[in-house]
N, C-alpha and C positions, 0 to 999 in steps of 0.2 A: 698563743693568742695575742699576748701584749707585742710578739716583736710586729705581728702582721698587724695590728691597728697601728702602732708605732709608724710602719709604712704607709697603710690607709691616709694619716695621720700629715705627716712629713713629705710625704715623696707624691700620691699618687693623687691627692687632694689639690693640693695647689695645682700642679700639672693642669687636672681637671678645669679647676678656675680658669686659667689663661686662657683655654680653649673657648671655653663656656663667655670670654668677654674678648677675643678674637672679634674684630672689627669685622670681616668677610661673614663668619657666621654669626652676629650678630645681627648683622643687614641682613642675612637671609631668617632668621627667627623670624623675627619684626616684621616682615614681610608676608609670612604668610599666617601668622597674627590677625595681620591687619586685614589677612582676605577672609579669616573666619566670620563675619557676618553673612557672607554670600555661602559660605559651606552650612551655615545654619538656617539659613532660608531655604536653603536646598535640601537641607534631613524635613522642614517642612512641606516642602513642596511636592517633596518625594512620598511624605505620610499620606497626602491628600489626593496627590495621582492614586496612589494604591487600592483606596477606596473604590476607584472607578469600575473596582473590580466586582463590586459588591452594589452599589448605584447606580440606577440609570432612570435618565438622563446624570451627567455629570462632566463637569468643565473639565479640559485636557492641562489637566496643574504639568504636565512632561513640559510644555511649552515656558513656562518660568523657570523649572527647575533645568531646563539646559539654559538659558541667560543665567544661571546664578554661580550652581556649582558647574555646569557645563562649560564657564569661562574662566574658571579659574587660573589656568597656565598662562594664558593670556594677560589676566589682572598680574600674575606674577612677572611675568616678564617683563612689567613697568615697572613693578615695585622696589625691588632689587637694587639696582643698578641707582633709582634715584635714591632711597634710600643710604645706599653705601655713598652716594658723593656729598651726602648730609653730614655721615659719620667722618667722612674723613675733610670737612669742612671745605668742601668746593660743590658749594652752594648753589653758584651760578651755572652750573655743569647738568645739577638734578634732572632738570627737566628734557635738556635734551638727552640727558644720560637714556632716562626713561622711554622716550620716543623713539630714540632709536634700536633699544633694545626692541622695542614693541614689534618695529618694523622688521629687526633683524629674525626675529621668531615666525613674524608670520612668511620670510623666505626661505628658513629653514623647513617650514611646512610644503612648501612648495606647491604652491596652487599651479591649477589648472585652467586655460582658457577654453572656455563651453559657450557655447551660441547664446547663453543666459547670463553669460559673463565668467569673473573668475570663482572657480569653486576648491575650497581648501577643503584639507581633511577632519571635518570637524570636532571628532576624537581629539586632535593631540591641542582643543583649545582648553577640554576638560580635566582630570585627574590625570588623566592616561599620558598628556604630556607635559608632566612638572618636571620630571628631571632634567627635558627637553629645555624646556623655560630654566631653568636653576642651570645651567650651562652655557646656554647662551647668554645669559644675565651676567654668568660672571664674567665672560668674557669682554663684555662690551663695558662692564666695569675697570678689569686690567687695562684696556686702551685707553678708556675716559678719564682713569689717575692717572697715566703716565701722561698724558696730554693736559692735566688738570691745570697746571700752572705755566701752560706754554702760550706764545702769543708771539703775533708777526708781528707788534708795535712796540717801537720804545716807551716807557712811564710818561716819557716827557711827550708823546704825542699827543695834540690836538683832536685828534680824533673820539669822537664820543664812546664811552664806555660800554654803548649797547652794540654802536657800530663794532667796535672792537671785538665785543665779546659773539657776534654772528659769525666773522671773519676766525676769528678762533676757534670755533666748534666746527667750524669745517672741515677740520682735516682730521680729527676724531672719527666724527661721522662718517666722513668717506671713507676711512680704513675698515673702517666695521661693516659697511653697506657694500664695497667691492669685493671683501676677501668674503663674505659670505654669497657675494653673487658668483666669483670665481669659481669655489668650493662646490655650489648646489647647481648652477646655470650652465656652467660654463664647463667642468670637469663631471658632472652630472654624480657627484657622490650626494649620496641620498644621509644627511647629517641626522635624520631624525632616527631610523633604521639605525644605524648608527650605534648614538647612544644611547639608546631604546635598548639594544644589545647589550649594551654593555654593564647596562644594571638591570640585565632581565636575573642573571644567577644571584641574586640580591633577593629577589622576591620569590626564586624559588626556594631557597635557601630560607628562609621567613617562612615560607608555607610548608613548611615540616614540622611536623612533632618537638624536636630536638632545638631547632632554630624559633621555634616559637617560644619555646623554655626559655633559650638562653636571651632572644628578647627580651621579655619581660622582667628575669633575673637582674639585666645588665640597667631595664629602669628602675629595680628594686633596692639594685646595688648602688646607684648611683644617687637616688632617694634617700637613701639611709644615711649618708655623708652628707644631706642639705646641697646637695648641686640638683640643681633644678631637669625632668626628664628634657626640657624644652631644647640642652644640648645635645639630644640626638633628633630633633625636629629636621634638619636636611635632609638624613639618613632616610628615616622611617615612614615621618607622615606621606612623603609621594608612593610609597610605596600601598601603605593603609589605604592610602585616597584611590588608588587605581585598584586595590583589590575590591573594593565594595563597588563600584564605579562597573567592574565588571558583573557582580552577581545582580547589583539591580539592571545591568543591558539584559542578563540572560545569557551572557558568555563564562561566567565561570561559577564555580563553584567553591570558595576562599572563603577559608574560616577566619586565620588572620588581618579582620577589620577593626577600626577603630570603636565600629558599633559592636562588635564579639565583647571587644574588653572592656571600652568602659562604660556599657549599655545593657549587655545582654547576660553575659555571664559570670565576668572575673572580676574587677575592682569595684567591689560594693564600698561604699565610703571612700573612695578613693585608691589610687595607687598604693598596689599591698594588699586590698580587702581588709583595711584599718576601719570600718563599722563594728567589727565583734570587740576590736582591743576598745573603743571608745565606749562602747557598754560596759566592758569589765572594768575602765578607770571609773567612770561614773557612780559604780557601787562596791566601789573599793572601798578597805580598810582604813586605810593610807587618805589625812583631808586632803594634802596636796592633789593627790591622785584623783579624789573623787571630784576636787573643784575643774579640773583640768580637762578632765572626761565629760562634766558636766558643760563646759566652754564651750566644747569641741563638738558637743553633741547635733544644736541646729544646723553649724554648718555641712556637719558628715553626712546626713541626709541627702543634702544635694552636691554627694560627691567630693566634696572640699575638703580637704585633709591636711593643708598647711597645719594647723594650731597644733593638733595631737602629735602629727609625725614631726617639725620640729620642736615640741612641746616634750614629749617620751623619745623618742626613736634615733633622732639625730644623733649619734656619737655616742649611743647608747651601747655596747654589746649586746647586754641583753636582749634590747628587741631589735638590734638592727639582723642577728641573726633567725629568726624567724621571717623577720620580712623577706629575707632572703629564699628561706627555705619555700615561702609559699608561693614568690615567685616563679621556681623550676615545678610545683607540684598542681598548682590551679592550672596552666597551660597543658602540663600532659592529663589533668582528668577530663579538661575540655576534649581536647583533641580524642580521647580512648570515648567517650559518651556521641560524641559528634560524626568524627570521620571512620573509625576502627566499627565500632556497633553504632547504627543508627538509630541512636535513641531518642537527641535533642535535634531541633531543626537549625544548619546556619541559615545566621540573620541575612537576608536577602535586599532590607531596604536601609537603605543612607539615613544614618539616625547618628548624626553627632553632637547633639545635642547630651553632650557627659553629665551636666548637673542633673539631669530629669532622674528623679528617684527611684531606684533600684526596690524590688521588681517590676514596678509599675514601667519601667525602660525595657525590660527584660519582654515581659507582654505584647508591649507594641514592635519590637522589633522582630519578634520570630510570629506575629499573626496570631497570638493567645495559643501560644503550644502550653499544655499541661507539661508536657514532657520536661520543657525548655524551663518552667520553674522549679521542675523536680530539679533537674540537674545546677539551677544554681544554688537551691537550698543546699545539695549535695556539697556545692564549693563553698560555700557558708557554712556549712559541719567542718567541714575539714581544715576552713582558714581558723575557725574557731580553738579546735582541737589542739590547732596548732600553735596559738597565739597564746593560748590558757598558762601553759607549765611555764613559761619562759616569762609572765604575766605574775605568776604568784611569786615566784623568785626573786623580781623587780619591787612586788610590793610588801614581800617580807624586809627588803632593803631596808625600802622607804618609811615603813612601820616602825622599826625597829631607831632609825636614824631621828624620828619625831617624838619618841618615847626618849631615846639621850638628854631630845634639847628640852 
């Protein structure tokens, strides 16, 4: 156990860091960060459409809720590309960086001319095309650094700085706006298809038993070290975002949502199901323990598990290994109650709003299934269970080490 923290420790941690402060995915973190206002207007929007099922007369909330979260690939495809010429301090680039990315997104969507005018495929503006946007974003980013510092004028030119800097974005933009009309216009490769394909075994792969585990494992594992889950935000959330995106159209059936995990069933207090361990430091033996849990307590409620998890858990053995374990073991009792016997209902509407209190989250997102709070009490016995032994071990430590001093 000591050599493998040793490597946790040494080798596999820093690694981690570099990634995690990686300029390229940094711009894309931050970015789609920055569109969560519109993804949480749209868990509301989408609450209140539902309703409609149950009221009548009642206003068509679908009509906001496709401006919000419906546009998300969109917002992102601006966001990106300006963002990263922030990070890599070509400032003056941002904007068109942005714009053009905009435009180069909505050519890879490839609209249609119709006697009403042009009509695109409105799907790939929503969750359905983030990869889509996160692709083409970086691309238009790769030509906009290499272009970032070039200019047809000498220093010593007379020419005004704005003029200058129009005539220099020009040839950025044009490489990006021609090879993408080339590409989709002209050779008629349909880009969206594409790599839509290409990270579809990514989400099948995720919508399995085993790939659900080892998701939420690989955020459990990477929690446990204090690296934030937010470096695998490229990877995963387009993925999250388009599975729930299908169950509330009515095209799919995916457990695998954002609202599954930290809504409806498995991260009560946060990533881990760190609410049972915050009760038991709270009325520990142990004052450090008890002060700590008691800290940690208002904000676990609504989900937030900073304080506790690197408070106890961080660099811990002791609890880093359980949080591990409950990450492979809540995702398969999910998936064995949900897909295998249908006992609990999956969550059907766009609910990422994470801090709202568990089960009161759990409620709203499966329609008041009894069932649906049987089975998370069930995950809540079993994170508990779990969190218990490895919990008293930790605080016979600690008991023991305040009785020394």
């Amino acid at each position: 156990m000591k050599k493998f923290m040793d490597w946790l420790s040494n080798s596999f941690a820093p690694k981690m860091v570099k990634v995690n402060t990686n300029v390229w995915i940094v711009s894309i973190k931050e970015s789609i960060m920055q569109v969560l206002p519109f993804i949480f207007l749209g868990s509301l929007f989408c609450m209140l459409a539902v309703l409609g099922d149950y009221i009548n007369p009642w206003p068509n909330f679908w009509t906001p809720f496709t401006y919000t979260m419906g546009m998300i690939s969109l917002i992102i495809s601006f966001l990106i590309p300006f963002n990263l010429m922030e990070k890599k301090k070509l400032r003056k680039s941002r904007i068109n960086a942005g714009a053009v990315s905009l435009v180069a997104f909505l050519m890879v969507l490839k609209p249609v001319w119709t006697d009403a005018g042009l009509a695109f495929n409105a799907d790939g503006f929503g969750a359905g095309g983030m990869f889509v946007a996160i692709i083409v974003a970086l691309f238009v980013g790769i030509v906009m650094s290499a272009f970032g510092k070039f200019s047809f004028f000498k220093e010593e030119s007379v020419i005004p700085d704005f003029v200058r800097a129009w005539f220099d974005s020009m040839l950025p933009i044009g490489i990006v706006v021609v090879t993408i009309w080339v590409l989709v216009f002209i050779v008629n490769v349909n880009l969206y298809s594409v790599i839509t394909a290409l990270f579809a075994p990514l989400a099948g792969i995720v919508e399995s038993p085993f790939g659900f585990a080892i998701m939420m494992f690989t955020f459990c594992f990477l929690y446990s070290m204090g690296i934030s889950s937010w470096v695998l935000t490229p990877v995963f959330t387009p993925v999250l975002l388009a599975a729930i995106a299908a169950n509330v159209a009515g095209t799919g059936s995916n457990l695998v949502t954002g609202t599954t995990i930290y809504s409806a069933y498995l991260w009560w207090g946060g990533i881990g199901c760190t609410f049972p361990l915050v009760l038991m430091l709270a009325f520990s033996k142990s004052k450090k323990l008890k002060a700590l849990g008691l800290a940690s307590l208002p904000s676990s409620i609504f989900n937030i598990n900073e304080p506790v998890v690197f408070g106890a858990v961080v660099w811990n053995p002791i609890l880093m290994l359980p949080m591990w374990i409950i990450g492979l073991v809540l995702p398969l009792v999910t998936w064995l109650f949900t897909k295998v016997i249908a006992f609990a209902p999956i969550p059907k509407v766009l609910f990422e709003m994470w801090y709202t209190p568990m089960p009161i989250a759990t409620w709203l997102t499966t329609g008041g299934a009894i069932s649906a709070l049987v089975l998370f009490a069930l995950n809540v016995a079993i994170a508990t269970a779990i969190w218990f032994p490895f919990f008293k071990v930790y605080e016979k430590q600690e008991v023991e080490a305040e009785k020394a001093a």
